[in-house]
C-alpha angles and dihedrals in degrees: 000000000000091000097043101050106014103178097033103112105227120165137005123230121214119210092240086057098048087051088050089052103049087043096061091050091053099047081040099057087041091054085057101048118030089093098085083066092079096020086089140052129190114239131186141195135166128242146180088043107316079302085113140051107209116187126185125167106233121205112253084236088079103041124086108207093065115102112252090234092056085050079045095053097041083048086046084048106050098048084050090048084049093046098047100034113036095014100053113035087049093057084044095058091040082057100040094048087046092058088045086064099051 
């Protein structure tokens, strides 16, 4: 709208409703991502000898030890981040580009 009329005046924002907003974007964009918090662990290993400490953080889909729900979740978690961050923004701004040349 604001491409199409610049200057016409529309809608007033409060600023409740500005915080809300924001808000929801924040606790949004850490729903989608908090999961790389637990997609990695840090592993180590010595080498030369034992001369050298080599660490590398290794991803929970090739270790063993980690539960098969916890693979399931991180799996869950990374088609919804796809979907919500790369889908759907990119159909919003086909559509929006498509109601700016009309």
């Amino acid at each position: 709208m604001g491409i199409r009329s610049p200057i016409h005046f529309r809608y007033h924002w409060r600023t409740s409703r500005v915080f809300s907003i924001i808000f929801t974007i924040i606790i949004g964009s850490l729903f989608l991502t908090f999961f790389h918090t637990f997609e990695y662990k840090y592993g180590y290993a010595m080498i030369r000898n034992g001369t050298k400490l080599y660490g590398s953080p290794v991803n929970v889909d090739k270790l063993i030890d980690v539960p098969i729900w916890v693979k399931k979740l991180i799996y869950v978690f990374k088609i919804l981040q796809v979907v919500f961050g790369v889908v759907i923004p990119t159909i919003g701004i086909f559509i929006f580009n498509m109601l700016v040349a009309e």
